[in-house]
N, CA, C and O atoms as a MOPAC input file, in Angstrom:
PM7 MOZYME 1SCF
protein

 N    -23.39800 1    30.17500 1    36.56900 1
 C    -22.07600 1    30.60400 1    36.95600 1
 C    -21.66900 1    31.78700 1    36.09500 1
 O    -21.99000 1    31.76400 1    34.90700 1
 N    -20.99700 1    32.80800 1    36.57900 1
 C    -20.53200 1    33.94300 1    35.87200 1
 C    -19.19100 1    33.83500 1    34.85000 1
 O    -18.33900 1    32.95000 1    34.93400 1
 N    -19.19400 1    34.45300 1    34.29700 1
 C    -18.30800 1    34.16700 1    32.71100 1
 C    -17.51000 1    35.06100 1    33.88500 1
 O    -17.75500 1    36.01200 1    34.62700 1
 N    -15.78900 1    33.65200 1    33.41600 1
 C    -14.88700 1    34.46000 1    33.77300 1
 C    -14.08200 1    36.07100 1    33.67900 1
 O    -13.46500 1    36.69300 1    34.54500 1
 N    -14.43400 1    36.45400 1    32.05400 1
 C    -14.42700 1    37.16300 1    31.88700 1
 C    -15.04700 1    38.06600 1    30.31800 1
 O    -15.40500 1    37.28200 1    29.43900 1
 N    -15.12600 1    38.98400 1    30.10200 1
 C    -16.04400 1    39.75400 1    29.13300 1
 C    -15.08800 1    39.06400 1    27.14000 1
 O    -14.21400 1    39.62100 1    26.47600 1
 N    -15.73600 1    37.92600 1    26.92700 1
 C    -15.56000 1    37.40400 1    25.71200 1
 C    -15.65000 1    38.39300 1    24.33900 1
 O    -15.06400 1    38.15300 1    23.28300 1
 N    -16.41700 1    39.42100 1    24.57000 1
 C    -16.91500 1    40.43100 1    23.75500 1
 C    -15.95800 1    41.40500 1    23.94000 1
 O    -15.71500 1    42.26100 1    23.09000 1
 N    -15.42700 1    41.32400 1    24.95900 1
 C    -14.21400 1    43.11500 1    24.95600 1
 C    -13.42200 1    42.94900 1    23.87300 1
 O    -13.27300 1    41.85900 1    23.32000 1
 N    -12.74700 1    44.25500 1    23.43100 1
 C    -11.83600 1    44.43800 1    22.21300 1
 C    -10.44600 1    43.78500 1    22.66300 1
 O     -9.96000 1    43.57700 1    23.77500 1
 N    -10.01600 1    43.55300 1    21.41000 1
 C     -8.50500 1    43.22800 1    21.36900 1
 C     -7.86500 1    44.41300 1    22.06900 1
 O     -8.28800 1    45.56400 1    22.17200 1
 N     -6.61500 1    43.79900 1    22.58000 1
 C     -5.60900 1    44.98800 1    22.91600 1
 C     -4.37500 1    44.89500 1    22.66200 1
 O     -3.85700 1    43.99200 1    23.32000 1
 N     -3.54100 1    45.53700 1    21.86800 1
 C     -2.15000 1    44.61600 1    21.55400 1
 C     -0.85700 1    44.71500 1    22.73900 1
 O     -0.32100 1    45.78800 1    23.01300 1
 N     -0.55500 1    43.68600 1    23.23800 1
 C     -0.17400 1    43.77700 1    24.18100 1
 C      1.85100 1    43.32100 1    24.25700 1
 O      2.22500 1    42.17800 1    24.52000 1
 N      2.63600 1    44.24500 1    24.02800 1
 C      4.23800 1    43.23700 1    24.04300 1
 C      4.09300 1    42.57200 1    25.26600 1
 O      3.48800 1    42.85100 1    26.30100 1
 N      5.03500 1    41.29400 1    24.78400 1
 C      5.48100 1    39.99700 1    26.01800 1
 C      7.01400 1    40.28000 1    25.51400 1
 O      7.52100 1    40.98000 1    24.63700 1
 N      7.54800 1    39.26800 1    26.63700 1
 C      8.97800 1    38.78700 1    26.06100 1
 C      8.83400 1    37.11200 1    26.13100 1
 O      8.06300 1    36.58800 1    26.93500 1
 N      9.34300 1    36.63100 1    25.55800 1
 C      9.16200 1    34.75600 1    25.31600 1
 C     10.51600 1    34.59800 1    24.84600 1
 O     11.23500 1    35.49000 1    24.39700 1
 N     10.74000 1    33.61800 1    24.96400 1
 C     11.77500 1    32.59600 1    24.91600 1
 C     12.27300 1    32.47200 1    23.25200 1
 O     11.74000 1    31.55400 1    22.62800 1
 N     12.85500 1    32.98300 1    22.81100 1
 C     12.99900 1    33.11100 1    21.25500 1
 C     13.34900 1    31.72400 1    20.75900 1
 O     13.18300 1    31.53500 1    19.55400 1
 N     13.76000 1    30.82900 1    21.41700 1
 C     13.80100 1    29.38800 1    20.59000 1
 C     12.24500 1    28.77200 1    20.31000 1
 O     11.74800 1    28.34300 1    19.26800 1
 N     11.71400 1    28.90100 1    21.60200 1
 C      9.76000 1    29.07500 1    21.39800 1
 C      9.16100 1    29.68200 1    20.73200 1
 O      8.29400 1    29.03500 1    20.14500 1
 N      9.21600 1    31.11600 1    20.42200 1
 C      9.02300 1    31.26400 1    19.33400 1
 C      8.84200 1    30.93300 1    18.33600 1
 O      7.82400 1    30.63400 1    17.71200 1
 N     10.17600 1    30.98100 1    18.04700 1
 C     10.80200 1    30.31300 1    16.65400 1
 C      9.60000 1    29.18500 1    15.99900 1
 O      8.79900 1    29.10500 1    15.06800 1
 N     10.15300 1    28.30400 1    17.32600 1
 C      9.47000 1    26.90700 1    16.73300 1
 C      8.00500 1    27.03500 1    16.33700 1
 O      7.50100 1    26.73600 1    15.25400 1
 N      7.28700 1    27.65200 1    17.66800 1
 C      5.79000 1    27.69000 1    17.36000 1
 C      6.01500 1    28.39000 1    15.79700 1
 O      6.21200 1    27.79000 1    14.73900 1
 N      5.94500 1    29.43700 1    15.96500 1
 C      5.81800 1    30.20800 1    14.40200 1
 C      6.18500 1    29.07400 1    12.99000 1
 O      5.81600 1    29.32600 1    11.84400 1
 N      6.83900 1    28.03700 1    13.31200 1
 C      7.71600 1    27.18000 1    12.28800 1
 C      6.45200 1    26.04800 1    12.01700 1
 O      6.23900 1    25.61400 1    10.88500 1
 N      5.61700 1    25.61600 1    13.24900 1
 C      4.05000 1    25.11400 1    13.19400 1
 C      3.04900 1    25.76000 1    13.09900 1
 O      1.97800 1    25.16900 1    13.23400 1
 N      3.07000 1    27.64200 1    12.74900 1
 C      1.88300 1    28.66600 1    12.47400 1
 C      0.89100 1    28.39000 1    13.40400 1
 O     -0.32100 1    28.20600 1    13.28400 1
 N      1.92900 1    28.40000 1    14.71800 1
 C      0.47700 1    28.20900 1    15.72300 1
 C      0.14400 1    29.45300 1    16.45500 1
 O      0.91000 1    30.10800 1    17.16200 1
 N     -1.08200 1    29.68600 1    16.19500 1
 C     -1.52200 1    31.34300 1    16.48000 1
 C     -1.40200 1    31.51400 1    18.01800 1
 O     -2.08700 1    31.01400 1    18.91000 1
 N     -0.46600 1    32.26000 1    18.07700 1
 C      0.39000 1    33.11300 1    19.35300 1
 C     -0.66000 1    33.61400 1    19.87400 1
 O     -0.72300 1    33.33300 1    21.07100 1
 N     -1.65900 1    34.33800 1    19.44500 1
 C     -2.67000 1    34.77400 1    20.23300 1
 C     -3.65300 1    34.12000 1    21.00300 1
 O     -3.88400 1    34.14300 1    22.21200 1
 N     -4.24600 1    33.46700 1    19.95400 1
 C     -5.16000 1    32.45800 1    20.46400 1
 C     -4.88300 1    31.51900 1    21.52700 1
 O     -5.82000 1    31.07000 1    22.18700 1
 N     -3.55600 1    31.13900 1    21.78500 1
 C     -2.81500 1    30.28900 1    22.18000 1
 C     -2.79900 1    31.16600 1    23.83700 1
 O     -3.39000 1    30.55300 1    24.72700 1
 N     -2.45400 1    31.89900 1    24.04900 1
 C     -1.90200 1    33.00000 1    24.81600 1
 C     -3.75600 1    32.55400 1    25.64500 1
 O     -3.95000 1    31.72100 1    26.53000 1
 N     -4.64400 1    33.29700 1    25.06900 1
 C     -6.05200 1    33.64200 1    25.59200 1
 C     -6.20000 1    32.47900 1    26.17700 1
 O     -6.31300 1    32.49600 1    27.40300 1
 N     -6.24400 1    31.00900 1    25.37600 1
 C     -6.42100 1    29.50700 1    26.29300 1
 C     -5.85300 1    29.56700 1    27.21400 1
 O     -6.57400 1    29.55400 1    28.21100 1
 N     -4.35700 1    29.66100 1    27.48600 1
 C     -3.60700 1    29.65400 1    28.78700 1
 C     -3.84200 1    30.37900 1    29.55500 1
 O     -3.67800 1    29.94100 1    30.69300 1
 N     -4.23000 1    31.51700 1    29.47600 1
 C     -4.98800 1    32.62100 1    30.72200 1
 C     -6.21600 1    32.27300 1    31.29000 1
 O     -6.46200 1    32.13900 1    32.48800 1
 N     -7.09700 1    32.11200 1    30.17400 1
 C     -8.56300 1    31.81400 1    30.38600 1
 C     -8.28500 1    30.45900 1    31.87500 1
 O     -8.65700 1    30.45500 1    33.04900 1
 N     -7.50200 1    29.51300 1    31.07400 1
 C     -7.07200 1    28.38000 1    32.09600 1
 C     -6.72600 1    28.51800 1    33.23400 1
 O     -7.16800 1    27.82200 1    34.14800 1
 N     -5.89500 1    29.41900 1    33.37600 1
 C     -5.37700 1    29.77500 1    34.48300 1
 C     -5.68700 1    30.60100 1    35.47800 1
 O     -5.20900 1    30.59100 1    36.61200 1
 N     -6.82200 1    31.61000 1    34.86300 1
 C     -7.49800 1    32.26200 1    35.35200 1
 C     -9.00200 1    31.83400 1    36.37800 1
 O     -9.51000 1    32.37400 1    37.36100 1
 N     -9.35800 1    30.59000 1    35.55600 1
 C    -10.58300 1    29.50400 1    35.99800 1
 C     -9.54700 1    28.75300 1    37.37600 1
 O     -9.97900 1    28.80100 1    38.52800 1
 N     -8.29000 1    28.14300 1    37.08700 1
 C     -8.15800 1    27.58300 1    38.43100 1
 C     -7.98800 1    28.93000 1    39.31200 1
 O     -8.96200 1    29.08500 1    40.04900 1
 N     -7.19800 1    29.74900 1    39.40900 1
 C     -6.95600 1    30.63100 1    40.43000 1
 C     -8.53100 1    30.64500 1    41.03800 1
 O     -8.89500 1    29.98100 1    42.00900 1
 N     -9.31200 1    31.48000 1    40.31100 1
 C    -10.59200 1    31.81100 1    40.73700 1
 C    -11.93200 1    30.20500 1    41.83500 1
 O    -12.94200 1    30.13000 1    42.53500 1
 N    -10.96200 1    29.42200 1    41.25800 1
 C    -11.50800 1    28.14200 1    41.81400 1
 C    -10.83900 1    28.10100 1    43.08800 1
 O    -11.41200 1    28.35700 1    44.14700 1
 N     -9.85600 1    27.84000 1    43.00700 1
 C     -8.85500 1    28.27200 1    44.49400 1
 C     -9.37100 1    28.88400 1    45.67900 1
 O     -9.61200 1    28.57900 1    46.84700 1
 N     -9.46200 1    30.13800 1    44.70400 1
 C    -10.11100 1    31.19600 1    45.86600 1
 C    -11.33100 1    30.92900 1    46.31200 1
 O    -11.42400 1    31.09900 1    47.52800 1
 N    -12.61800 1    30.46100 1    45.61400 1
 C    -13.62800 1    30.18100 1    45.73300 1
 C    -13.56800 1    29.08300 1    46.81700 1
 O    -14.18000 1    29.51000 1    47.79600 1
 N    -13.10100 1    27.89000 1    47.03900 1
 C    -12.07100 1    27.20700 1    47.54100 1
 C    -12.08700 1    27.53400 1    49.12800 1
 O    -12.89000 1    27.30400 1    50.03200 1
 N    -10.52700 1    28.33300 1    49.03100 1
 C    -10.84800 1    29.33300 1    50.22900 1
 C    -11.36400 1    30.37500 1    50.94800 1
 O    -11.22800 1    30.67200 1    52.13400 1
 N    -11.94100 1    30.85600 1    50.11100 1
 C    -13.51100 1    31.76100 1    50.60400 1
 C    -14.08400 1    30.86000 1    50.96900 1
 O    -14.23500 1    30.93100 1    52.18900 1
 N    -14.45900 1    30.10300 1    50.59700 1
 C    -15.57300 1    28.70700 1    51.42200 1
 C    -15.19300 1    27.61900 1    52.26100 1
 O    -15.93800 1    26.68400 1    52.55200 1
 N    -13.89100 1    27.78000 1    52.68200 1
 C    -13.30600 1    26.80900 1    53.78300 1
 C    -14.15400 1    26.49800 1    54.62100 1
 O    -14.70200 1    25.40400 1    54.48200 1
 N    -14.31100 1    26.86100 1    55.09700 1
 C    -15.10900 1    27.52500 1    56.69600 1
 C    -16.59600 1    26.27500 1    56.58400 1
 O    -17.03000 1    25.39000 1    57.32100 1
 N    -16.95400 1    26.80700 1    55.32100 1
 C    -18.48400 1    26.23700 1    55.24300 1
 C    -18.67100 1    24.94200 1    54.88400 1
 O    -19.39000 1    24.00100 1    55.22000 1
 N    -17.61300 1    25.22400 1    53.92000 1
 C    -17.57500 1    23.18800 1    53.01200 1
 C    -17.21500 1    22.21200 1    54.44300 1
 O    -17.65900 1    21.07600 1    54.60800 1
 N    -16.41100 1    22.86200 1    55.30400 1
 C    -15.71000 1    22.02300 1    56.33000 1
 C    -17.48100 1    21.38900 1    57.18200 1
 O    -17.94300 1    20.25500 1    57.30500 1
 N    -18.09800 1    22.97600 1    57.66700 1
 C    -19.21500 1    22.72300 1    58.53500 1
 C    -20.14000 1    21.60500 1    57.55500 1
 O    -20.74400 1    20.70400 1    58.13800 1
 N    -20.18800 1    21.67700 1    56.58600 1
 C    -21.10000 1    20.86200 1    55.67500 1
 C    -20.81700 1    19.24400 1    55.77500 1
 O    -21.57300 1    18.27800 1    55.87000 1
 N    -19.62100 1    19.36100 1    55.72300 1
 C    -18.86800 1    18.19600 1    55.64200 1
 C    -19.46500 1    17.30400 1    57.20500 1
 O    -20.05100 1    16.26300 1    57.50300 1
 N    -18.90600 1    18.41500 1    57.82000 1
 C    -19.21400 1    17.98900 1    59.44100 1
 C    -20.52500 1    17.28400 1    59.65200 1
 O    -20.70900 1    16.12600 1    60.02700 1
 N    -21.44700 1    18.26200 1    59.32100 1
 C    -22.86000 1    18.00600 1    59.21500 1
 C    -23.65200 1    16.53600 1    58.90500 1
 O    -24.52000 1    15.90200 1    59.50400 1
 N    -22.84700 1    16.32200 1    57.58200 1
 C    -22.97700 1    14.99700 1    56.53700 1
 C    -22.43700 1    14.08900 1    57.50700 1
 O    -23.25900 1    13.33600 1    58.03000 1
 N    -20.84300 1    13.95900 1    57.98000 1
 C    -20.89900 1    12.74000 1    58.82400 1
 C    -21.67000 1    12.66100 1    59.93900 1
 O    -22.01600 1    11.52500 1    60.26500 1
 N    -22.07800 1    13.70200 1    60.70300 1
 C    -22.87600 1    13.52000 1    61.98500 1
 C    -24.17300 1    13.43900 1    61.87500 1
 O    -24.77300 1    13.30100 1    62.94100 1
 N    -24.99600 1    13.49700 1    60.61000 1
 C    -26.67400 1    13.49900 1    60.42600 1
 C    -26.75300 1    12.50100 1    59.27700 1
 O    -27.78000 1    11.83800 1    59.13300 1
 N    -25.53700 1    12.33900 1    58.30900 1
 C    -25.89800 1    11.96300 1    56.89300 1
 C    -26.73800 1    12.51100 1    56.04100 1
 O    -27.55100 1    13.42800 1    56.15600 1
 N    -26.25400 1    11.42700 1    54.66500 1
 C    -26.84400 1    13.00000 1    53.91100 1
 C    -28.41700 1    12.40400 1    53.58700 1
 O    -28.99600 1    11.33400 1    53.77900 1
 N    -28.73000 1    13.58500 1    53.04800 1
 C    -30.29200 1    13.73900 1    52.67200 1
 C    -30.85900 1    12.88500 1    51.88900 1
 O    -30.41200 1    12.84100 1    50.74300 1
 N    -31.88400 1    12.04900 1    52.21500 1
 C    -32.17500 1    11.22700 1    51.19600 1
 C    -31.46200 1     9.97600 1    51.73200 1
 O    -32.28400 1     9.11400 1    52.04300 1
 N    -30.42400 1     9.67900 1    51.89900 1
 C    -29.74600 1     8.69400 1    52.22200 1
 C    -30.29700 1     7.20300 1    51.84200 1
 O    -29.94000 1     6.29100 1    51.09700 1
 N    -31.39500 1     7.46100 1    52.78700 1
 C    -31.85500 1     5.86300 1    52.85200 1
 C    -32.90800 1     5.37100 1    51.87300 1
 O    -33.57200 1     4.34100 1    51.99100 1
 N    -32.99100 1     6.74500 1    50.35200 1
 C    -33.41500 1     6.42600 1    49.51000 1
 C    -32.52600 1     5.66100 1    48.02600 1
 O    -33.00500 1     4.98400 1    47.11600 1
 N    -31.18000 1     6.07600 1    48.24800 1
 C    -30.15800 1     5.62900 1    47.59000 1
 C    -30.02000 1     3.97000 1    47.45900 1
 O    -29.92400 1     3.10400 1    48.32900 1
 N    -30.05700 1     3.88300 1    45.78200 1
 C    -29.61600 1     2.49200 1    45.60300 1
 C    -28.51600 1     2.17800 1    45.15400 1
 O    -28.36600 1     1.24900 1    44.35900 1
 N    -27.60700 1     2.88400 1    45.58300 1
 C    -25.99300 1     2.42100 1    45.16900 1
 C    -24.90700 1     3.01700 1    46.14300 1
 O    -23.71500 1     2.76800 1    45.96500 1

C-alpha cells in the first residue's frame, strides 16, 4: 500500500487560529502542538482516502459481493469454521 504521504518532506511553519482556552490548556500539559496536529491529519487523511477508495470501488465490491452470493466463495467447501 502507498504511504499516505512523503514522511521525509521538510517542515513548513504553518499559522492556524485555535481556540485560545485550548491552547492554553494543552501548553499547561506541554503537549507538542505539532506533533499533535501531524496525528490528526495523518488520521484524517487515511479515512478520507479510505472513503474514496470506498467509492471508487462501489461498482466492483457490489459485483463481487454479487458474485459470492450467487457462486460462493472459493474454497468454500474446504473451510472448517
Amino acid at each position: 500500500m502507498a504511504e499516505l504521504y512523503n514522511t521525509a518532506a521538510p517542515k513548513k511553519a504553518a499559522n492556524l487560529s485555535i481556540n485560545s482556552d485550548l491552547l492554553s490548556k494543552s501548553r499547561e500539559l506541554n503537549i507538542n502542538l505539532s506533533a499533535t496536529l501531524e496525528r490528526a491529519l495523518k488520521e484524517e487523511l487515511s479515512k478520507l482516502e479510505a472513503s474514496q477508495w470506498v467509492d471508487k470501488n462501489r461498482t466492483a465490491i457490489k459485483r463481487y459481493n454479487d458474485f459470492i452470493e450467487q457462486h460462493g466463495c472459493f474454497g468454500e467447501e474446504f473451510r472448517e469454521f
